[in-house]
N, CA, C, O and CB atoms as a CASP TS submission, in Angstrom:
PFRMAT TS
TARGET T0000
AUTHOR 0000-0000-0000
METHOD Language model
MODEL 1
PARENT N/A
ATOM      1  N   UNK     1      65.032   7.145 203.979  1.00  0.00           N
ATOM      2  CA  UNK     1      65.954   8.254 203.792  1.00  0.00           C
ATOM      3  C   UNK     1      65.287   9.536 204.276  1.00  0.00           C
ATOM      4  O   UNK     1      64.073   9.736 204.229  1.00  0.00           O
ATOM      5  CB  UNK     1      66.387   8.378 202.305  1.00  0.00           C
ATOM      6  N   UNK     2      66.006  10.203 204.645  1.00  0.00           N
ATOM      7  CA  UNK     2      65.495  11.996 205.007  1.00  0.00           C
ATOM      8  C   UNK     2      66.143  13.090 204.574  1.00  0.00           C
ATOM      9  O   UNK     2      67.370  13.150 204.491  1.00  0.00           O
ATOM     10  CB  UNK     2      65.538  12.416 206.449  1.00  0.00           C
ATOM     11  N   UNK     3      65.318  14.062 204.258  1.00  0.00           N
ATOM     12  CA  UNK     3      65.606  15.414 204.106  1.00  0.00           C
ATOM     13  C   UNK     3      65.381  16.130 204.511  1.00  0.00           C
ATOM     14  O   UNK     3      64.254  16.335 204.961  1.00  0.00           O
ATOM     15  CB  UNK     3      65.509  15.844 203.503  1.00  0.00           C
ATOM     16  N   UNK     4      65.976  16.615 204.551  1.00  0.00           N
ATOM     17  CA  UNK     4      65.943  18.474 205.570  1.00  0.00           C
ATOM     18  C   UNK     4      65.760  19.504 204.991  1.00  0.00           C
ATOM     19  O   UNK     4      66.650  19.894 204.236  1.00  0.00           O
ATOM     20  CB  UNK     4      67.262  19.093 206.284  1.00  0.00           C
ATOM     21  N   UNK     5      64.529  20.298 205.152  1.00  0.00           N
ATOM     22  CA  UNK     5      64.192  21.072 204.547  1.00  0.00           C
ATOM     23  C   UNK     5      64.242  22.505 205.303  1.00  0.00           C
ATOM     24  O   UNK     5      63.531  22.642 206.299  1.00  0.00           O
ATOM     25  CB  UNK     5      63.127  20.606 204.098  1.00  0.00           C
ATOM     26  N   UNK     6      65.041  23.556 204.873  1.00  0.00           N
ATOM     27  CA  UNK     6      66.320  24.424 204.811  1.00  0.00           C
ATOM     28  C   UNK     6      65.117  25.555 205.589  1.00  0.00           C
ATOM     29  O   UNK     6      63.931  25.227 205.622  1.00  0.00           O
ATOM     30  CB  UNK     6      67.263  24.842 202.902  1.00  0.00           C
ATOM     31  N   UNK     7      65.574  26.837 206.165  1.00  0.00           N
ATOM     32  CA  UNK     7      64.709  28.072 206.051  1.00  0.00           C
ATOM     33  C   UNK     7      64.118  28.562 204.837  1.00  0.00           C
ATOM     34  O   UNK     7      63.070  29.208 204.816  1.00  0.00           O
ATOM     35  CB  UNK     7      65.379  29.081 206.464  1.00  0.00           C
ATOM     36  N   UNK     8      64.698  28.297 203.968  1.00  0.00           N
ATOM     37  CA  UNK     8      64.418  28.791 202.096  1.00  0.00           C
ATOM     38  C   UNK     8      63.784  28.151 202.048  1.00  0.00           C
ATOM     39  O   UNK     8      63.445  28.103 200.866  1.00  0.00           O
ATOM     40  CB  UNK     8      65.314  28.733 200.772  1.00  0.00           C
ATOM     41  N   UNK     9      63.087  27.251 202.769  1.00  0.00           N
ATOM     42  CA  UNK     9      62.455  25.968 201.658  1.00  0.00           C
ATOM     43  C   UNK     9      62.768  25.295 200.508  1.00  0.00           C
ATOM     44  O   UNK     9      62.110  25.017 199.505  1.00  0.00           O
ATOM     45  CB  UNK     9      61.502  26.230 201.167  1.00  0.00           C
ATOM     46  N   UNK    10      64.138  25.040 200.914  1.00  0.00           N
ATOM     47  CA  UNK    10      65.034  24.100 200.061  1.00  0.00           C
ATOM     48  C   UNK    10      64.711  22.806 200.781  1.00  0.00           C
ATOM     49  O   UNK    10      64.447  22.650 201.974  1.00  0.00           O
ATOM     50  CB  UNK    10      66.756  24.482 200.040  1.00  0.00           C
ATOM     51  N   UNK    11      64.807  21.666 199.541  1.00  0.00           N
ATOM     52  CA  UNK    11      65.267  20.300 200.319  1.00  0.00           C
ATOM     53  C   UNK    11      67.008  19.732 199.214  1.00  0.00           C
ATOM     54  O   UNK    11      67.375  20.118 198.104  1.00  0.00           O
ATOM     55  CB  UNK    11      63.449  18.747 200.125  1.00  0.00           C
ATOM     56  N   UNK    12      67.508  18.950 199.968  1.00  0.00           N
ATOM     57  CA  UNK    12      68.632  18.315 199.116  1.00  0.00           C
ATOM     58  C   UNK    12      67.772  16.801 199.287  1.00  0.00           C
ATOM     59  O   UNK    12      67.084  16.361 200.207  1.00  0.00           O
ATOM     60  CB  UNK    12      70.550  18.459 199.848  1.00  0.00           C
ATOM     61  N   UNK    13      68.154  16.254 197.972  1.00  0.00           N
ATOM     62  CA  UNK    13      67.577  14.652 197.576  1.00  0.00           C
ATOM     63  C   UNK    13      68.611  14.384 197.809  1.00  0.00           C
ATOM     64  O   UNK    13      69.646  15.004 197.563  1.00  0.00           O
ATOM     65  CB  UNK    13      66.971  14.047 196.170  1.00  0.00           C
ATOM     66  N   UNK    14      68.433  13.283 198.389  1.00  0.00           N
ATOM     67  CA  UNK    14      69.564  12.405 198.426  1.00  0.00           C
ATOM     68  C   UNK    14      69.814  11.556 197.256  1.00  0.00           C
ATOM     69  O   UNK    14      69.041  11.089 196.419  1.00  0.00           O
ATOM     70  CB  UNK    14      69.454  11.588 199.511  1.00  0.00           C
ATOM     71  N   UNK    15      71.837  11.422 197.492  1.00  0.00           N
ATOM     72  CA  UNK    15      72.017  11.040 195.593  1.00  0.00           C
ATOM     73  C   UNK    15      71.802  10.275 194.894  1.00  0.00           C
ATOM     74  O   UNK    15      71.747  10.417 193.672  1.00  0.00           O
ATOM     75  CB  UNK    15      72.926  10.924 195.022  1.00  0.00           C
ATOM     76  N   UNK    16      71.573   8.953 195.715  1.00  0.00           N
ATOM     77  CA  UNK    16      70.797   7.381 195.392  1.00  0.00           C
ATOM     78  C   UNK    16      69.970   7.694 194.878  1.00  0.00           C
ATOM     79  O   UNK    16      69.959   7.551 193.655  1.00  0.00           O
ATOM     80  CB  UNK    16      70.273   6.396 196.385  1.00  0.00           C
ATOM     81  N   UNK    17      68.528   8.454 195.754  1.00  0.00           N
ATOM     82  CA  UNK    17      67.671   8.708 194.719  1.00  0.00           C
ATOM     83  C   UNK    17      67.665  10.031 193.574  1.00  0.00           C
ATOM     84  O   UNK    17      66.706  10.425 192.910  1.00  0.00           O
ATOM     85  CB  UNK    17      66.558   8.705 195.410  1.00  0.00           C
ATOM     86  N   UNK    18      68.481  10.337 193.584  1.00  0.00           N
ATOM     87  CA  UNK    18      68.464  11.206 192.266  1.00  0.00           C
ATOM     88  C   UNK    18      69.194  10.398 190.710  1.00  0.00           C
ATOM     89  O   UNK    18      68.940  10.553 189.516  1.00  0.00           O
ATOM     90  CB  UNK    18      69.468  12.712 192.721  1.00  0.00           C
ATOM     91  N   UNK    19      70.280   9.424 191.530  1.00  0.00           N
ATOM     92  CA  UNK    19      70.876   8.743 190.664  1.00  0.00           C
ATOM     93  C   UNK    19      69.890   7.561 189.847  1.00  0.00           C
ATOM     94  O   UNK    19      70.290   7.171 188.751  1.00  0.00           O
ATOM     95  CB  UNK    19      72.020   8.213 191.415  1.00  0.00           C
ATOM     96  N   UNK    20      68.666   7.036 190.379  1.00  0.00           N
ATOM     97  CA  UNK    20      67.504   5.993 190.030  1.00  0.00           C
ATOM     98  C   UNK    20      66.245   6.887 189.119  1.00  0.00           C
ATOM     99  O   UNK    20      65.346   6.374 188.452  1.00  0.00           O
ATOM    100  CB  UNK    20      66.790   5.277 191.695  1.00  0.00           C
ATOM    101  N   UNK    21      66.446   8.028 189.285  1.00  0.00           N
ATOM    102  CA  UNK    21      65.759   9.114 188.366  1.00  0.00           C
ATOM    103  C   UNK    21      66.695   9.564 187.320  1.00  0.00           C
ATOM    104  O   UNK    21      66.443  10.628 186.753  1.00  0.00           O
ATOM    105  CB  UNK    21      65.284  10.408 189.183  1.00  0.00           C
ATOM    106  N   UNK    22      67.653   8.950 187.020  1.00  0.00           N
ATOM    107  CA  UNK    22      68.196  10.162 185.970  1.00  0.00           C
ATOM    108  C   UNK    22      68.487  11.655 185.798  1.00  0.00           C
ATOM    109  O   UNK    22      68.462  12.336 184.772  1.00  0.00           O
ATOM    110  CB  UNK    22      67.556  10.166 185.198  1.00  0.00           C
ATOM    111  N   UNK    23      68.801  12.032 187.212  1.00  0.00           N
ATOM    112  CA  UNK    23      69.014  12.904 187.181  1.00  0.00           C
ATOM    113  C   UNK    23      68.439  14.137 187.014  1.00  0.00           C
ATOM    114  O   UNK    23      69.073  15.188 186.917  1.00  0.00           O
ATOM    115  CB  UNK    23      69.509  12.702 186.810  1.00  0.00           C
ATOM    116  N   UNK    24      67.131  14.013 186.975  1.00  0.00           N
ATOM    117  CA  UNK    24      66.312  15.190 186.627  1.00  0.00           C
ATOM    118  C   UNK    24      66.707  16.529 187.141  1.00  0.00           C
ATOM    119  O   UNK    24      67.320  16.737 188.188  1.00  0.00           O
ATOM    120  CB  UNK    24      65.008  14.970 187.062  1.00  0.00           C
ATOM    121  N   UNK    25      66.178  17.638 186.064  1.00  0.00           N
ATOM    122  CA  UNK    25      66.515  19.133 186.715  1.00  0.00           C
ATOM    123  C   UNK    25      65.050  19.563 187.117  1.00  0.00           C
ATOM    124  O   UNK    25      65.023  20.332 188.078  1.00  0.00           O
ATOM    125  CB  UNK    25      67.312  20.383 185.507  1.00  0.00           C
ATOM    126  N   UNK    26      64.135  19.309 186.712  1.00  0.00           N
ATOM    127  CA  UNK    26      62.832  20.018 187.053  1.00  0.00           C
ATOM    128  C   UNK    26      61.540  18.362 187.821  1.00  0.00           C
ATOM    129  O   UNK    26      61.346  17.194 187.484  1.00  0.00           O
ATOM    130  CB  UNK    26      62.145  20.990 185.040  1.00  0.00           C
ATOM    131  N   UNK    27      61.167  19.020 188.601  1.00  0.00           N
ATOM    132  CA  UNK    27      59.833  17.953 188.923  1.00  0.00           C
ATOM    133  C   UNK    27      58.616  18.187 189.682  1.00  0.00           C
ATOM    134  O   UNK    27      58.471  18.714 190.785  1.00  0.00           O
ATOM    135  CB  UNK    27      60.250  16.859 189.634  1.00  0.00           C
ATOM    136  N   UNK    28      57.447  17.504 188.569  1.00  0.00           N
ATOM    137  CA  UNK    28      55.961  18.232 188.953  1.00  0.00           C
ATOM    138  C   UNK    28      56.015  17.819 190.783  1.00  0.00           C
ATOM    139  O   UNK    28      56.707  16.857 191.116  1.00  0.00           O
ATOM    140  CB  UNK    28      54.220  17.271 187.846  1.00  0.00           C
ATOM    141  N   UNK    29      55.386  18.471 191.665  1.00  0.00           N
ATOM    142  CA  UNK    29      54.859  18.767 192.658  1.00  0.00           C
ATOM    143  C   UNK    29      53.807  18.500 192.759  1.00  0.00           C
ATOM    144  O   UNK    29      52.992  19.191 192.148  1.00  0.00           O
ATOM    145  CB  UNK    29      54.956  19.656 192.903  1.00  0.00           C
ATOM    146  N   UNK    30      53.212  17.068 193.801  1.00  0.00           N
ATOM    147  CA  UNK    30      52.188  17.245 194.085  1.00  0.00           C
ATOM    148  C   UNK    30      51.623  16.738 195.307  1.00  0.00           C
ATOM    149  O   UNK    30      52.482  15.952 195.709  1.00  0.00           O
ATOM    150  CB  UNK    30      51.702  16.983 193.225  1.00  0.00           C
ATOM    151  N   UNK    31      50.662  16.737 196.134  1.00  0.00           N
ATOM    152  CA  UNK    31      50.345  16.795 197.583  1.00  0.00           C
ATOM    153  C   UNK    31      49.122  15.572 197.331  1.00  0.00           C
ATOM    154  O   UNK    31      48.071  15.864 196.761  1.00  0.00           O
ATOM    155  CB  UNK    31      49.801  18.568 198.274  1.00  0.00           C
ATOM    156  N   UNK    32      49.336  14.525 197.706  1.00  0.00           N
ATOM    157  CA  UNK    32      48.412  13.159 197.733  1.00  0.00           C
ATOM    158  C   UNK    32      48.327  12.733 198.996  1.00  0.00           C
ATOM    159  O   UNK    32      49.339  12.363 199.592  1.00  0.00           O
ATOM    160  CB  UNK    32      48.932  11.935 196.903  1.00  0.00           C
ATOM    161  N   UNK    33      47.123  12.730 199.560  1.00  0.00           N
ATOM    162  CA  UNK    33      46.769  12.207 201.279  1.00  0.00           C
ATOM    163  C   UNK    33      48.059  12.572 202.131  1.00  0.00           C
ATOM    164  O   UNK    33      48.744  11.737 202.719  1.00  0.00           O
ATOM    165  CB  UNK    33      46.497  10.245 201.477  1.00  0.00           C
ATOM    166  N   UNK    34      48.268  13.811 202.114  1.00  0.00           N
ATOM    167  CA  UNK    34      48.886  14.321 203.251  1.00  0.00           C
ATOM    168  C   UNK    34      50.631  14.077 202.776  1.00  0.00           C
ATOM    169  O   UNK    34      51.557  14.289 203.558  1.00  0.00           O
ATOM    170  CB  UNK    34      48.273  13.415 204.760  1.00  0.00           C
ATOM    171  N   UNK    35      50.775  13.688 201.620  1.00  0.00           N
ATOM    172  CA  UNK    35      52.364  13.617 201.231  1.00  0.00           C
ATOM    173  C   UNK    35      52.630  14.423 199.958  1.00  0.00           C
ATOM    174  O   UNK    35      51.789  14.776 199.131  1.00  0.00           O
ATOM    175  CB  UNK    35      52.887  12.022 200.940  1.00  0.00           C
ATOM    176  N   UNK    36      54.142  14.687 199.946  1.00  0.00           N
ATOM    177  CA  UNK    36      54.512  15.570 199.081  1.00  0.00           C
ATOM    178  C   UNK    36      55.238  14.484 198.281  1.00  0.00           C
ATOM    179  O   UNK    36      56.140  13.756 198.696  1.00  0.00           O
ATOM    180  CB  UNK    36      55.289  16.852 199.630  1.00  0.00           C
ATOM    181  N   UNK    37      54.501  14.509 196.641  1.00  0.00           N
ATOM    182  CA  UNK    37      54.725  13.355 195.650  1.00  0.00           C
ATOM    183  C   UNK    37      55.788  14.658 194.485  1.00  0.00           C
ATOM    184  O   UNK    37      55.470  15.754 194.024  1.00  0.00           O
ATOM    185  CB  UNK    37      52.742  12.457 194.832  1.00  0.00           C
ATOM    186  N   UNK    38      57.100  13.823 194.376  1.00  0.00           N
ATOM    187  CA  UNK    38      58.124  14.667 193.351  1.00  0.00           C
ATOM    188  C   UNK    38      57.743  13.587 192.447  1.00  0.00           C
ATOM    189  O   UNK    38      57.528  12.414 192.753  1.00  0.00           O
ATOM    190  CB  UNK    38      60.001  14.962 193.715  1.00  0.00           C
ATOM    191  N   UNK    39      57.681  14.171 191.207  1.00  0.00           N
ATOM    192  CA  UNK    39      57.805  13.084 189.708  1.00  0.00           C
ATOM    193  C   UNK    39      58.727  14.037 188.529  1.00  0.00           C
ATOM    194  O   UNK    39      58.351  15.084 188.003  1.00  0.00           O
ATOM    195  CB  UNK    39      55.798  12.673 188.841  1.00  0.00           C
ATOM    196  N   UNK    40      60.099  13.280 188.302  1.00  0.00           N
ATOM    197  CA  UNK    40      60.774  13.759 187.540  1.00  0.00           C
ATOM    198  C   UNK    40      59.934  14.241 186.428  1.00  0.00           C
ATOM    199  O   UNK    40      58.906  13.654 186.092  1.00  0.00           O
ATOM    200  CB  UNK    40      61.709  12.961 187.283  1.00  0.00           C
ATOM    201  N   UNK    41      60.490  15.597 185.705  1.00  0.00           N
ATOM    202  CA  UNK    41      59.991  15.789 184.603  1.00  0.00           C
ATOM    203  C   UNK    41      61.189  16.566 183.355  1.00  0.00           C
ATOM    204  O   UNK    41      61.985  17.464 183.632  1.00  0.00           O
ATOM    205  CB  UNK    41      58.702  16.611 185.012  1.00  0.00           C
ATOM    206  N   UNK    42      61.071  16.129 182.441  1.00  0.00           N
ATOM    207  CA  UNK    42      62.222  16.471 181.275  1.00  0.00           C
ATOM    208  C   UNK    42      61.568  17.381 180.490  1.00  0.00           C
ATOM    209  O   UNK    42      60.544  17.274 179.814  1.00  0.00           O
ATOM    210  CB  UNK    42      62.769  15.202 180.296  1.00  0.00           C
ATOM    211  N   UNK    43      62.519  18.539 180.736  1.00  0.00           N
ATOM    212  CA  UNK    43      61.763  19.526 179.639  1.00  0.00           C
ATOM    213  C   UNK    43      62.910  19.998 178.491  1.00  0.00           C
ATOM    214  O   UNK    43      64.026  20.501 178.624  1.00  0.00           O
ATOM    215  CB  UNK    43      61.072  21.070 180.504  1.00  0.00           C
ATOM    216  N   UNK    44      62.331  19.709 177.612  1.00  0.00           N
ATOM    217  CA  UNK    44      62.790  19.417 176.089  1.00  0.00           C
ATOM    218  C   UNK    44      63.358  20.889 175.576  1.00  0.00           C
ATOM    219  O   UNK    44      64.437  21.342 175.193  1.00  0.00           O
ATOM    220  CB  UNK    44      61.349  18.824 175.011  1.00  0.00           C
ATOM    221  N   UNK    45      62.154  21.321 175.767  1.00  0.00           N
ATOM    222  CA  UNK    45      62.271  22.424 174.595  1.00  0.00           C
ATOM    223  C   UNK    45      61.737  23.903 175.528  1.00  0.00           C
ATOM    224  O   UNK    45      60.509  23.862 175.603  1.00  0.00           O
ATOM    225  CB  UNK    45      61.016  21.950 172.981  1.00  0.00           C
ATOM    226  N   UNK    46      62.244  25.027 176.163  1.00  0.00           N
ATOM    227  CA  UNK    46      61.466  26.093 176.569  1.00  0.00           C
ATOM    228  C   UNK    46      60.424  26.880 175.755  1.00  0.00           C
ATOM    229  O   UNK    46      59.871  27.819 176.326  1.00  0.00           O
ATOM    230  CB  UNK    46      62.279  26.889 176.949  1.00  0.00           C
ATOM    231  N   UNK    47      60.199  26.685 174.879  1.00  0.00           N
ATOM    232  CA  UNK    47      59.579  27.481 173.824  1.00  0.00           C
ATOM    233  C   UNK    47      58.205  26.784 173.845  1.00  0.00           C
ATOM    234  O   UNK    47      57.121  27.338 173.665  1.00  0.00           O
ATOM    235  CB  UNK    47      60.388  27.457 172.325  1.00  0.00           C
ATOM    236  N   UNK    48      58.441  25.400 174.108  1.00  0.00           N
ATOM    237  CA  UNK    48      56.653  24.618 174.501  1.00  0.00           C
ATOM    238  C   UNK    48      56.464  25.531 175.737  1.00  0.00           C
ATOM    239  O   UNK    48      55.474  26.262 175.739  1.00  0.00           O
ATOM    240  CB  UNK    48      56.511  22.436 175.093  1.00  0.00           C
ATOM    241  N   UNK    49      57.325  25.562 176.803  1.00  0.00           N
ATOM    242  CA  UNK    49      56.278  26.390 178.121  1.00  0.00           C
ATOM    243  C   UNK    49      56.491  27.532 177.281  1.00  0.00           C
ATOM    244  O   UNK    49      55.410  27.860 176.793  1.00  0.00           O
ATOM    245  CB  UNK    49      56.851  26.591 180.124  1.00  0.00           C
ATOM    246  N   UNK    50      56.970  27.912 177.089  1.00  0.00           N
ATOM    247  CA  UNK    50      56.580  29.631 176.984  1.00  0.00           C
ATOM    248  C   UNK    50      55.176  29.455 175.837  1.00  0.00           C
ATOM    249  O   UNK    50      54.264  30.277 175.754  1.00  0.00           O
ATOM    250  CB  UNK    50      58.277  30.877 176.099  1.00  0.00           C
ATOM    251  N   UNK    51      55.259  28.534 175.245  1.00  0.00           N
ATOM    252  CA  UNK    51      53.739  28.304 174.421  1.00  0.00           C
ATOM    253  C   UNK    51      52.589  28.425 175.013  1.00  0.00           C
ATOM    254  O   UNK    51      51.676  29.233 174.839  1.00  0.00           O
ATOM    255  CB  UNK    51      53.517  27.031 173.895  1.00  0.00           C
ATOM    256  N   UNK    52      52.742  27.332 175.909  1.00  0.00           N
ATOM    257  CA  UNK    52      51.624  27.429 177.030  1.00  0.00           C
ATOM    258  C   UNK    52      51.321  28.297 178.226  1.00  0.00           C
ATOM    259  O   UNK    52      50.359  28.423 178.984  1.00  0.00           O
ATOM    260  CB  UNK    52      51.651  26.434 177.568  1.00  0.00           C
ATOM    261  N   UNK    53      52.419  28.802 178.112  1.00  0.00           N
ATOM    262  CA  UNK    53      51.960  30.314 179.198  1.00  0.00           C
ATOM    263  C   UNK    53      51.197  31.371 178.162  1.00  0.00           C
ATOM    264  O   UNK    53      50.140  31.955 178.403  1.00  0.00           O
ATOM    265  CB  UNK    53      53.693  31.362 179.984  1.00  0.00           C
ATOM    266  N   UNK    54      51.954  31.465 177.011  1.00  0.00           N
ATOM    267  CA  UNK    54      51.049  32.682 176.259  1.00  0.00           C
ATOM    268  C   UNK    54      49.697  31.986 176.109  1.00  0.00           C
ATOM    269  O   UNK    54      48.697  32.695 176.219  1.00  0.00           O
ATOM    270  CB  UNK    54      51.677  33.238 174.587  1.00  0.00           C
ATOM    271  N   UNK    55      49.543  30.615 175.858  1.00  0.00           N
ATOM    272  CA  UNK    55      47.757  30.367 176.007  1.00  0.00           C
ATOM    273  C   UNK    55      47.013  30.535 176.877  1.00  0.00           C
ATOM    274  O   UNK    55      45.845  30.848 176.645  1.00  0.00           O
ATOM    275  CB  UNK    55      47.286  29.294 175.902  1.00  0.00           C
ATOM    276  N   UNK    56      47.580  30.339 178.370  1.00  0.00           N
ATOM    277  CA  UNK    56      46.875  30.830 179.556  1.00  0.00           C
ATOM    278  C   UNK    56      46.569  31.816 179.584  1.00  0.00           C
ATOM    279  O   UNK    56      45.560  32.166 180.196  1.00  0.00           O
ATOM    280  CB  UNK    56      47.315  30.776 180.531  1.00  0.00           C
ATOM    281  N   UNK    57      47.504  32.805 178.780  1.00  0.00           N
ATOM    282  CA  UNK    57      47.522  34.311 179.083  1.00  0.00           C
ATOM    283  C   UNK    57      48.385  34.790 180.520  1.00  0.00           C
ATOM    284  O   UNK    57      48.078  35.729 181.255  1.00  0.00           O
ATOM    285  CB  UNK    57      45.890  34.769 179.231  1.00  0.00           C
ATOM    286  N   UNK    58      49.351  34.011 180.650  1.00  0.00           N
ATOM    287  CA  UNK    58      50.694  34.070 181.877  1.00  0.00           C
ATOM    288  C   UNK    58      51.924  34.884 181.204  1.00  0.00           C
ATOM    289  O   UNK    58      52.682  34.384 180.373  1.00  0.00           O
ATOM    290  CB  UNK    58      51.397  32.257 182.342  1.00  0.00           C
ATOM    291  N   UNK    59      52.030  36.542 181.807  1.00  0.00           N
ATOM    292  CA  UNK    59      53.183  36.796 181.147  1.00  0.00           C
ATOM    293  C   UNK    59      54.332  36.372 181.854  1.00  0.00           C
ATOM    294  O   UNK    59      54.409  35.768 182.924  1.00  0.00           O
ATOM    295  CB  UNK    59      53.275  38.086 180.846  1.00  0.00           C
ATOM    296  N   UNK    60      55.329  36.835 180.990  1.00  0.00           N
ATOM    297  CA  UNK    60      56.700  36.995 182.148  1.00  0.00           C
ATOM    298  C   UNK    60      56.782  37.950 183.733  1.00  0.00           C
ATOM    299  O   UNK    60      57.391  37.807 184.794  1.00  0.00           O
ATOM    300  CB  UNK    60      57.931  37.781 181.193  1.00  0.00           C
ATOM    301  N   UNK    61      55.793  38.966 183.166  1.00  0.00           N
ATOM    302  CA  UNK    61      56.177  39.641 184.574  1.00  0.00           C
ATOM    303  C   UNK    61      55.018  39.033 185.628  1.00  0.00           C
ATOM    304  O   UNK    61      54.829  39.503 186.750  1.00  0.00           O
ATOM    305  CB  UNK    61      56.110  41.540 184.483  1.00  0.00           C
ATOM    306  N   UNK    62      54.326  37.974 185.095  1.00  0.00           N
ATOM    307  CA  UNK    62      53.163  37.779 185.859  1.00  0.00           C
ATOM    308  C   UNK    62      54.497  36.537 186.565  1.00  0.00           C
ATOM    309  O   UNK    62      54.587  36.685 187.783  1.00  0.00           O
ATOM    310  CB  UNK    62      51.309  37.268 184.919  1.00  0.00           C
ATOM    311  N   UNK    63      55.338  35.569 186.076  1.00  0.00           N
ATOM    312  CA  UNK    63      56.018  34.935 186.482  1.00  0.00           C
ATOM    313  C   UNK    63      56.786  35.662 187.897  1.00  0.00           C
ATOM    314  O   UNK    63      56.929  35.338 189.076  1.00  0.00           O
ATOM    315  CB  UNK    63      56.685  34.560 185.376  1.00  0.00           C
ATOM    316  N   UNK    64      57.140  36.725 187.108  1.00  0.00           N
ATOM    317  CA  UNK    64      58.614  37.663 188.370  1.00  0.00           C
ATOM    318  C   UNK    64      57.836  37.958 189.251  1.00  0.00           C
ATOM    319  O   UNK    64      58.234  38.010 190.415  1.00  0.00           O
ATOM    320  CB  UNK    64      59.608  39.365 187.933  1.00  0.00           C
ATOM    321  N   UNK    65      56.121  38.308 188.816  1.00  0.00           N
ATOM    322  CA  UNK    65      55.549  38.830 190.416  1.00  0.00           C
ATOM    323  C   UNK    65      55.410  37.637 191.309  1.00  0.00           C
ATOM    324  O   UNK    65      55.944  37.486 192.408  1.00  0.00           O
ATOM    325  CB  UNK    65      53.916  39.603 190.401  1.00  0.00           C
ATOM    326  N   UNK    66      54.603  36.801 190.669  1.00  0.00           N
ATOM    327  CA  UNK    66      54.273  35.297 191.382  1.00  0.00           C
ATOM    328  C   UNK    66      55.826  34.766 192.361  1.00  0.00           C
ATOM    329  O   UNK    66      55.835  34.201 193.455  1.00  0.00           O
ATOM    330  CB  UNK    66      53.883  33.897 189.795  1.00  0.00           C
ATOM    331  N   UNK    67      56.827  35.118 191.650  1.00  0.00           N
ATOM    332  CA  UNK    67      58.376  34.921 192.375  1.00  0.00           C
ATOM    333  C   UNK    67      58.572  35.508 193.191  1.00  0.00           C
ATOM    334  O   UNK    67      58.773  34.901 194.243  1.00  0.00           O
ATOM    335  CB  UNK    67      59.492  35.146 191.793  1.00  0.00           C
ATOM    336  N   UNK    68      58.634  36.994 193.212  1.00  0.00           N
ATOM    337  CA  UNK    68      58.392  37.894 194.224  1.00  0.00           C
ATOM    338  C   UNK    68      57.497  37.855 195.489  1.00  0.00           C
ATOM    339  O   UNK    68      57.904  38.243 196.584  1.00  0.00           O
ATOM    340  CB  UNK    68      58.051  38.776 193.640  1.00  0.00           C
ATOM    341  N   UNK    69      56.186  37.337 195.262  1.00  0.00           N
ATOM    342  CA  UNK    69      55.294  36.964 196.295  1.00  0.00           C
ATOM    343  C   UNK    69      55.754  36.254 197.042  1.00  0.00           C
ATOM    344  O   UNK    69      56.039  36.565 198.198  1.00  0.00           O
ATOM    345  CB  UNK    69      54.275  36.471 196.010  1.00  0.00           C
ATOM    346  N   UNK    70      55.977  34.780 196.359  1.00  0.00           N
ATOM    347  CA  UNK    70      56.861  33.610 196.781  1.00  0.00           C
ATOM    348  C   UNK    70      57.839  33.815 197.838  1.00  0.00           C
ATOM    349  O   UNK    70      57.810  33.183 198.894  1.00  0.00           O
ATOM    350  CB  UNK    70      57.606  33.139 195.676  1.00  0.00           C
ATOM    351  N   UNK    71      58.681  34.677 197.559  1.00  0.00           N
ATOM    352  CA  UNK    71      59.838  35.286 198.568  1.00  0.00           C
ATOM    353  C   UNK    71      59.293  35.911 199.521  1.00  0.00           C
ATOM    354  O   UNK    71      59.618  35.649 200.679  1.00  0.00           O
ATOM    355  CB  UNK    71      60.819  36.258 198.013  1.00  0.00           C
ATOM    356  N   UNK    72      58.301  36.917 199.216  1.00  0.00           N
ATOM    357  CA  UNK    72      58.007  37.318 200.682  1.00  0.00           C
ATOM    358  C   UNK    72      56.938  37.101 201.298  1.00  0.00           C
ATOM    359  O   UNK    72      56.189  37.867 201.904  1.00  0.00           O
ATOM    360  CB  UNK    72      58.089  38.470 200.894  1.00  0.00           C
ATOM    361  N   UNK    73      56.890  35.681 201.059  1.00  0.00           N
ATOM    362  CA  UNK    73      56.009  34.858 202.177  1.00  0.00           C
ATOM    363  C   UNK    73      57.196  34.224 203.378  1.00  0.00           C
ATOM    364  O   UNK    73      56.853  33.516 204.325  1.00  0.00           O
ATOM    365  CB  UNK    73      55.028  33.344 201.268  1.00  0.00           C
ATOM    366  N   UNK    74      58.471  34.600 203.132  1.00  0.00           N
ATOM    367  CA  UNK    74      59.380  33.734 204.144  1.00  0.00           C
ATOM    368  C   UNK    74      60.456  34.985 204.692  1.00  0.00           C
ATOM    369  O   UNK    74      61.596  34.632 204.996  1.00  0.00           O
ATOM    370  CB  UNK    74      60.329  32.220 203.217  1.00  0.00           C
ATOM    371  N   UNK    75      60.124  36.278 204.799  1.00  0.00           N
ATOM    372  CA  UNK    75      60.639  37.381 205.328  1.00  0.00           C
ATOM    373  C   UNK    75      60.078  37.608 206.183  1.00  0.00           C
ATOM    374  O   UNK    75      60.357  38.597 206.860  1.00  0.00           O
ATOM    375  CB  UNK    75      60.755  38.315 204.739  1.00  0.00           C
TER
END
């Protein structure tokens, strides 16, 4: 199967495989010998991440900047 990955750096999954995952809304990212590995992930509760960002010491605006950067790496 293939995807096309957008100017945004969007991809669309195709629905077969989204339908054999359950549908996931969120999934860890990760880069193994030269491939890009998606692994569904279910997040329960927001209040666990926001737990674990205040332990890192990650605020919110450290989020909006990191977002912001993000974006204008593709302007």
């Amino acid at each position: 199967m293939l995807a096309k990955l957008t100017s945004k750096n969007q991809l669309t999954l195709p629905k077969a495989v989204i339908q054999q995952t359950g549908t996931p809304e969120y999934f860890e990212i990760a880069l193994r010998d030269g491939s890009i590995v998606l692994t569904p992930v279910k997040v329960l509760n927001p209040e666990i991440i926001r737990g674990k960002m205040a332990a890192l010491g990650i605020s919110e605006q450290d989020i909006q900047d990191a977002v912001h950067w993000a974006r204008s790496l593709g302007e």
